[in-house]
C-alpha positions, 0 to 999 in steps of 0.5 A: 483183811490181807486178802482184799488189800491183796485184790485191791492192789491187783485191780489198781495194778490191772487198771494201770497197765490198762491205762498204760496199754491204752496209751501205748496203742497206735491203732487208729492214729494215721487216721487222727492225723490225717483228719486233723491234717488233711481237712485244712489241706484240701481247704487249702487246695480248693483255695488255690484252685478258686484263686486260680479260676479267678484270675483266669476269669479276670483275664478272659474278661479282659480279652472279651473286652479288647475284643469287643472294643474293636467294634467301636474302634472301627466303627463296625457297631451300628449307630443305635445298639443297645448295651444289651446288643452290644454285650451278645454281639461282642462281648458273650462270644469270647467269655460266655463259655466261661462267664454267664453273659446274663450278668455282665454290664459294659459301660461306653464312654468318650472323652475328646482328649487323654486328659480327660478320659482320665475324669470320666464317671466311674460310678457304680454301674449295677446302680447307674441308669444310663447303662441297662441293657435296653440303653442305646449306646451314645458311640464315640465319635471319630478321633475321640478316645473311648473307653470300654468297660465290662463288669462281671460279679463275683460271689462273695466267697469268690471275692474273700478267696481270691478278690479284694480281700486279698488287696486288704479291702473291705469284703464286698467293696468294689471302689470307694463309691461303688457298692451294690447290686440290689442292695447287696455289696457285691465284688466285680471282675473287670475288663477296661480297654481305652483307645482312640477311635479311629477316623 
C-alpha cells in the first residue's frame, strides 16, 4: 500500500517538474513575439507607404492639372475638343505614368467675375451628363475666370488609409452631394486650378 502512495507521489512529482520545465522553456519565444509583433508592424509599414502613394498622386494630379489648365489659358485648345481629347492631350501626358488617364474626368467651367466662380456647379462629375468623354468642351471666353477641375478615383482601401477617413468623413463620401460611380460610393483625388483667361 505504501508502495503506490510512494509511485504516485513520484508521478505527481514527475508531472510537476515537467510542468515546471515546460514553463521555464524559451525555445520558440523570439518567434511568438515577432508573429505577435511584427504582423501589426509591417500593417503599419504598408499603411505608411499607401498614405505616402496617396498624396504623391494628389499632387501629380494637381500638377497635371495646372499644366493642362494653360491650354485653356492661352487659348491653345481648339474651339470644339472634347473632354475625352482634352484629357489625352493635356492631362494624360503629365499623370498617365502614374495615374490610369482611362479613369479620370475633367470639369471646365467659367464665370465672368471671381465672385461668381465661387457658386459654380460642383456636382457629382461621374453622374453629370454635361462632361463625358464625347462631350465638347464650351471653352471660356477671353478675360473670363475658368476653373479646371480633374477627378481620379481611388479604391476604397486607398480612400480609408489615406483619404477622407482620415479628415473624419464618411467612408466613400467625396462632399455632401457627390456620391457615386456606378452605383457604388467611391472617394476621388482632385486637382482644381482657377485662373482668368487670358485676352
Amino acid at each position: 500500500m505504501k508502495r503506490a502512495h510512494v509511485n504516485d507521489f513520484l508521478a505527481r512529482m514527475r508531472r510537476r517538474l515537467a510542468e515546471i520545465a515546460f514553463l521555464k522553456n524559451r525555445d520558440g519565444v523570439t518567434a511568438v513575439e515577432f508573429a505577435m509583433v511584427g504582423i501589426p508592424f509591417l500593417g503599419l509599414l504598408c499603411a505608411i507607404f499607401q498614405t505616402g502613394m496617396i498624396y504623391f498622386e494628389s499632387a501629380i494630379l494637381q500638377e497635371g492639372t495646372q499644366i493642362a489648365s494653360r491650354a485653356i489659358l492661352t487659348k491653345s485648345a481648339a474651339s470644339g475638343m472634347t473632354y475625352g481629347t482634352f484629357i489625352n492631350t493635356y492631362v494624360c501626358p503629365s499623370v498617365g505614368v502614374l495615374l490610369n488617364c482611362g479613369s479620370l474626368q475633367a470639369d471646365i467651367q467659367s464665370s465672368s467675375t471671381w465672385a461668381n466662380a465661387a457658386t459654380l456647379d460642383t456636382g457629382n462629375f461621374y453622374n453629370n451628363a454635361n462632361n463625358t468623354s464625347t462631350t465638347v468642351i464650351n471653352m471660356p471666353q477671353a478675360g473670363n475666370i475658368a476653373v479646371l477641375r480633374v477627378m481620379y478615383p481611388m479604391s476604397q482601401m486607398a480612400a480609408i488609409i489615406g483619404g477622407t477617413a482620415l479628415r473624419g468623413a464618411g467612408f466613400g463620401d467625396v462632399t455632401a452631394g457627390e456620391t457615386s460611380l456606378n452605383g457604388q460610393l467611391v472617394t476621388m483625388l482632385v486637382g482644381v486650378y482657377a485662373f482668368r483667361v487670358e485676352p
